[in-house]
N, C-alpha and C positions, 0 to 999 in steps of 0.2 A: 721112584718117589717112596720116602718112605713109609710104612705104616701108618705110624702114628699120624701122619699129616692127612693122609687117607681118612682113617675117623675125625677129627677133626675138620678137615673138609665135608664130612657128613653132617655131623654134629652142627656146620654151620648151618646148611640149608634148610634141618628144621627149627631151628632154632628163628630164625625168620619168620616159621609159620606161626608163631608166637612165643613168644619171651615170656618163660615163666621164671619167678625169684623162687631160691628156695628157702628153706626155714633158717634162721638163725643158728650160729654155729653156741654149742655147749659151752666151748671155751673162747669168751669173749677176745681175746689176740687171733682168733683165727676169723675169714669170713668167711660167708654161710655158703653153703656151695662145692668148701674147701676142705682136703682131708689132710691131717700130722702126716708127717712125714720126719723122719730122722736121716734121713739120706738125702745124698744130695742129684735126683734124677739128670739125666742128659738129653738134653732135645738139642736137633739142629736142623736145618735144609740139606742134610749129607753132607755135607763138605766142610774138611775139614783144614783152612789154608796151614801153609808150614810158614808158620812163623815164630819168630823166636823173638830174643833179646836185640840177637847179632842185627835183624832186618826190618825192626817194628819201625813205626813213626806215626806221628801222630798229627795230623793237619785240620787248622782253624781259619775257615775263608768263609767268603759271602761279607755278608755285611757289618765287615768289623774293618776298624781302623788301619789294622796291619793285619794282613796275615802272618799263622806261626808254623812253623814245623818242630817237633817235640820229637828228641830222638829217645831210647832205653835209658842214659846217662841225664840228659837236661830233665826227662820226668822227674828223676828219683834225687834232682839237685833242689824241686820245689817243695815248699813244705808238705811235709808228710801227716796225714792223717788215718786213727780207728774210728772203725763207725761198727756197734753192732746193730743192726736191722732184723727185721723179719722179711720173707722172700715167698713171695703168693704166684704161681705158675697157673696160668689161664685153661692148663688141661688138670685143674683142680686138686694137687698136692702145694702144702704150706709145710717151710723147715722155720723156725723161731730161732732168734738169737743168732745170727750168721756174721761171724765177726771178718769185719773186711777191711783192708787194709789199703791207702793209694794217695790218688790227692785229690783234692775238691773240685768238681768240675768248674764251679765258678770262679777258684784262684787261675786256673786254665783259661776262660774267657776274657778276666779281666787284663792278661798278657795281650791279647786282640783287641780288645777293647769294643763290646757291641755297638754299631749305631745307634740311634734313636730309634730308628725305623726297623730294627730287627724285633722281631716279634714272636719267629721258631725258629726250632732247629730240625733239621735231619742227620743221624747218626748214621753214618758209613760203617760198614763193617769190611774186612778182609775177603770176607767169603762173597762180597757181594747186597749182603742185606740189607734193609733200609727199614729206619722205624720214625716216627715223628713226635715230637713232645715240645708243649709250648716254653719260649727263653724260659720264659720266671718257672717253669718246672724245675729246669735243669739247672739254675743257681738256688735252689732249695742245698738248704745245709745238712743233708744226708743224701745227695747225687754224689757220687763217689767215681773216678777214673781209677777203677781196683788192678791192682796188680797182686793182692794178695789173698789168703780167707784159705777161714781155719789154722791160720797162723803159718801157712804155709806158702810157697810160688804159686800163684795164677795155673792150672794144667791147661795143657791146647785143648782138654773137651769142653773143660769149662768157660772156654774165653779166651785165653792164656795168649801170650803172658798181660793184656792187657783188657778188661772190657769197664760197661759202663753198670754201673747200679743205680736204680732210680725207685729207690724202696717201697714208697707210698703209688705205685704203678704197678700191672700184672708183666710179670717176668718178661716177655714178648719186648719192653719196652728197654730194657735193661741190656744193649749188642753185644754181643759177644765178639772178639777179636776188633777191639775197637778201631778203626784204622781215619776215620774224617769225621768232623762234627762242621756242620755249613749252618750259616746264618741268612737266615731271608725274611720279608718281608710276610708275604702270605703262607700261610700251613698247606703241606704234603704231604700227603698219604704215603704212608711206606708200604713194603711188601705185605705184610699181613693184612694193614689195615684197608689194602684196596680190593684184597681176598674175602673181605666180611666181616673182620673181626671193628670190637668200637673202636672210634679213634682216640679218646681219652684213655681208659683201660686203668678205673678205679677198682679195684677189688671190694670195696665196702660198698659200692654202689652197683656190683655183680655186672660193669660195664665189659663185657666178655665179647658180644657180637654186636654187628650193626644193626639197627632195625631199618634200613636204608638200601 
């Protein structure tokens, strides 16, 4: 396991013993809690899958009309979008202005077409990972299926060559190596958020852990 998950797994349990906010950040784009940062940090669960161009895909089930499968070539046939954002990591570094590059995750749904009754989603990752965020999060018009940022290829640390951004959400929320987005009815707790962390995971509202 790695380190960093180690404090972090610390950091949850007292954090339990009570939730304290902290003071207001100086620079009102950042929130309180959170430090600048010019770099672009790497966190992962260790693993790192081999994926590329040549083997990605990208699949839309659960409770959509049709399912879709999205190969490298059918992504980069759908309209393309820039989005720049700011990018808030739950182990407290903020980079500003991250300009990302892909397509809209709700031009992607509306190919499946949601049911009435879908309500969340869970994002599948490559590596295994699992995060949860409600529909009408994830058709917010800065949710981005990024293949690009800083004007460059998606890298495999970062994601590569495909993951998701969900800006106004603390990074955890944002999969990396995006590999299934599934539609259901009632919300699921993903990997983190069954480990303690909160299930929304607003940054401005310092939703970091559960109190649960």
């Amino acid at each position: 396991m790695p380190d960093w998950k180690k404090l972090i797994e610390g950091k949850i349990a007292l954090a339990k013993k009570g939730l304290k906010r902290n003071e207001p950040n100086q620079n009102d784009r950042i929130p309180a809690g959170q430090t600048l940062t010019t770099k672009f940090p790497i966190l992962d669960l260790g693993i790192r899958p081999e994926i590329d161009e040549s083997n990605w895909k990208l699949k839309v089930f659960g409770l959509v009309e049709k399912e879709i499968d999205l190969d490298w070539m059918s992504l980069l046939k759908l309209p393309q979008t820039k989005d720049i954002s700011d990018f808030h990591c739950v182990t407290r570094w903020s980079i500003l202005d991250v300009p990302w590059e892909g397509v809209l995750a709700r031009d992607i749904l509306a190919l499946a077409k949601p049911l009435d009754k879908a309500n969340f989603v869970t994002l599948h990752s490559y590596d295994d990972y699992t995060t949860n965020i409600p529909l009408e999060v994830i058709l917010d018009d800065d949710v981005i299926v990024a293949h690009h940022v800083f004007n460059k290829p998606l890298e495999n640390e970062h994601g590569g060559p495909v993951r998701l951004v969900v800006p106004k959400r603390y990074a955890w929320k944002s999969a990396k190596w995006l590999k299934a987005i599934e539609l259901h009815a009632e919300d699921r707790r993903g990997f983190w958020e069954i480990r303690g962390y909160h299930n929304d995971a607003d940054p401005w509202l310092e939703e970091r852990f559960s109190e649960n």
